[in-house]
C-alpha positions in Angstrom: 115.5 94.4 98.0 112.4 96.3 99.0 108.9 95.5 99.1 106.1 98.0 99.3 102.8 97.2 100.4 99.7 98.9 99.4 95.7 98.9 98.7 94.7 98.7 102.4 91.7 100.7 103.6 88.5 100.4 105.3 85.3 98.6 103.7 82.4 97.3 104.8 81.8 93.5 105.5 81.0 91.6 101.5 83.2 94.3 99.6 86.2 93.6 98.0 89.8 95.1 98.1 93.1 94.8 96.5 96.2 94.3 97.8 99.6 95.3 95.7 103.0 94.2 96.5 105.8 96.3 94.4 109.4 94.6 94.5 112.4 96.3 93.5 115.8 96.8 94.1 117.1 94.1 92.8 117.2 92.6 88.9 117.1 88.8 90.8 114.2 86.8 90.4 112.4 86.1 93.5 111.8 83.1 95.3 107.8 82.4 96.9 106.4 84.9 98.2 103.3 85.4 100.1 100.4 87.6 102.4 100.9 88.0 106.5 98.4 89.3 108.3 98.3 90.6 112.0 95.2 91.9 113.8 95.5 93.9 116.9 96.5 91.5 119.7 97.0 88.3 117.8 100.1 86.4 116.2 101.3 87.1 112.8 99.3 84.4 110.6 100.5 83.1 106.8 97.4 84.6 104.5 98.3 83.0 101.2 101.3 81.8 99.6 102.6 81.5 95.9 105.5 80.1 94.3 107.8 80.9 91.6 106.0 77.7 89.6 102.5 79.5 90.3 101.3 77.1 92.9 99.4 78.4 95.5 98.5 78.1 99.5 96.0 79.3 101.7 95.1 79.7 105.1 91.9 77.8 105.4 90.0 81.1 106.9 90.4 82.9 103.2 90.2 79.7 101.2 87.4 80.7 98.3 87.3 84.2 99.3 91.2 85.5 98.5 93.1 85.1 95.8 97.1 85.2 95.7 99.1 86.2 91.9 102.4 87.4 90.8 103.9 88.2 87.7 107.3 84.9 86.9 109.8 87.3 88.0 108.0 88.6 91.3 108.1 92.5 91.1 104.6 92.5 91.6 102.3 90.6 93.6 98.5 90.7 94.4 95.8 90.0 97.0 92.2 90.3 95.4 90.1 89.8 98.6 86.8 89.4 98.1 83.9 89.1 100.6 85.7 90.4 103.1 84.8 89.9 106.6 85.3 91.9 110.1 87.6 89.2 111.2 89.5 89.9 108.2 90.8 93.5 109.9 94.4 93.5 110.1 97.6 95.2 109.0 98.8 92.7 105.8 102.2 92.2 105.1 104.2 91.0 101.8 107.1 89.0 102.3 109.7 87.5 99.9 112.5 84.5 99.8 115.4 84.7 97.7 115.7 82.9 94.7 116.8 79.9 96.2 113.8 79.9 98.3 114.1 79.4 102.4 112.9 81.6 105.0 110.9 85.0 104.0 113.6 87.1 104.6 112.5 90.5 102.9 109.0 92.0 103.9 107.0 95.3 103.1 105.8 98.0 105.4 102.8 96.9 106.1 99.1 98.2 104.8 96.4 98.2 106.9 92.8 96.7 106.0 89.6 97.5 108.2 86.2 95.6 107.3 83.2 97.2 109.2 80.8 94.4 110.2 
C-alpha cells in the first residue's frame, strides 16, 4: 500500500489550499484515515481524522477552518483548508489503518504547506 500526498505550497495568511491523498496498491478497502501535520521543531500533531462510516475528528486548532473527506473505499482523500493561517506551516502527512482499523500503519511522503502571515 502506498499513499501519496500532494497540494502543498505556499499562500498567504486567509487563502485556501487543497490537500490530495492518492491510495493505491492495494484492491482492500481502507480502514480511517487521517491529516498529520509537523512544523519545523514541533511534535507530529493529528490534523483531522475520518472513518470508513464518514465520521469525522478534528484537532481543535482547525475546527471550522479544515475540512477532512474520502471517497467509501479510501483511494482518495482530501484536506480543503481554508483560512489558512501562519501557524498552519507545516509539512502534512496522510496516513492509513488497515481495514480492520488499529494503528496508522501506512503514510504518504509528506507535502509541505507555507502560509505567509
Amino acid at each position: 500500500v502506498q499513499l501519496q500526498a500532494s497540494g502543498g505550497g505556499l499562500v498567504q495568511a486567509g487563502e485556501s489550499l487543497r490537500l490530495s491523498c492518492a491510495r493505491t496498491g492495494t484492491s482492500f478497502g481502507s480502514g480511517a484515515m487521517g491529516w498529520y501535520r509537523q512544523a519545523q521543531g514541533k511534535k507530529r500533531e493529528l490534523v483531522a481524522a475520518i472513518r470508513r462510516d464518514g465520521s469525522t475528528k478534528y484537532a481543535e486548532s482547525v475546527k471550522g477552518r479544515f475540512t477532512i473527506s474520502r471517497d467509501k473505499v479510501g483511494n482518495t482523500m482530501y484536506l480543503q483548508m481554508n483560512n489558512l493561517k501562519f501557524e498552519d506551516t507545516a509539512v502534512y502527512y496522510c496516513a492509513a489503518t488497515k481495514i480492520g482499523g488499529g494503528e496508522y500503519e501506512y503514510w504518504g511522503q509528506g507535502t509541505l504547506v507555507t502560509v505567509s502571515s
